[in-house]
C-alpha positions in Angstrom: 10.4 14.6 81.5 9.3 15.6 78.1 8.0 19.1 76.9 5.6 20.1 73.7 7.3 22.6 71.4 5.1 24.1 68.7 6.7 25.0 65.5 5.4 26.4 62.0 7.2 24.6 59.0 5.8 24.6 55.3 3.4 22.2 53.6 7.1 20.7 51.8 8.7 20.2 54.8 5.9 18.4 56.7 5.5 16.1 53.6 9.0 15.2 53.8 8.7 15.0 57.9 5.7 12.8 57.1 7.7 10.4 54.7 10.8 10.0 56.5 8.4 9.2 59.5 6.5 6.7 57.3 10.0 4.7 55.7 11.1 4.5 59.3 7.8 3.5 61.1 7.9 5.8 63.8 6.1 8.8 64.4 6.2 12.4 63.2 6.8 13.4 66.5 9.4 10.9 67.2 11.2 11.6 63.7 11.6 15.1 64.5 12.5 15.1 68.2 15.4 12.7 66.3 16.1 15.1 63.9 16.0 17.7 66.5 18.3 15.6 68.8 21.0 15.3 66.0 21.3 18.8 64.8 21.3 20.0 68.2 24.4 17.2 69.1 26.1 18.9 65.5 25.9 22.3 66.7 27.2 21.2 70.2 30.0 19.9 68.6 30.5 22.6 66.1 30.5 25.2 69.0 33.1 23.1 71.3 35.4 22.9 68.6 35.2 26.4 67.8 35.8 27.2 72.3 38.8 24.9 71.9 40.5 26.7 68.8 40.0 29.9 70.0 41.7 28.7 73.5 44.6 27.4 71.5 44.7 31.0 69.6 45.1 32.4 72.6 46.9 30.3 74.8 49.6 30.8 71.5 49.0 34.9 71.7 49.7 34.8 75.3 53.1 32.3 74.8 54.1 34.9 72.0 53.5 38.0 73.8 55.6 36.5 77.3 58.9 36.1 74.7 
């Protein structure tokens, strides 16, 4: 299943969109759900790795505070 997002971006960005799109021979729609699909998988990872340090933190807290 697919949806349609509408975004407003600036006449620089598009013409970058537009030649990424154009070196890689694919569509602007399919370079951006791409992009879109990357960042989205970087901030997934960013935000796991932040859940699991602060677990550790307190899992160590908790270990400190039973002694």
């Amino acid at each position: 299943m697919s949806a349609r997002l509408q975004v407003n971006i600036s006449d620089e960005m598009m013409n970058r969109i537009d030649m990424y799109a154009n070196k890689l021979g694919v569509t602007r729609s399919a370079f951006c759900a791409v992009i879109l699909g990357q960042g989205l998988a970087g901030y997934d990872a960013t935000f796991g790795m932040v859940a699991d340090v602060q677990t550790q933190m307190t899992n160590k807290l908790l270990e400190k505070a039973e002694k």
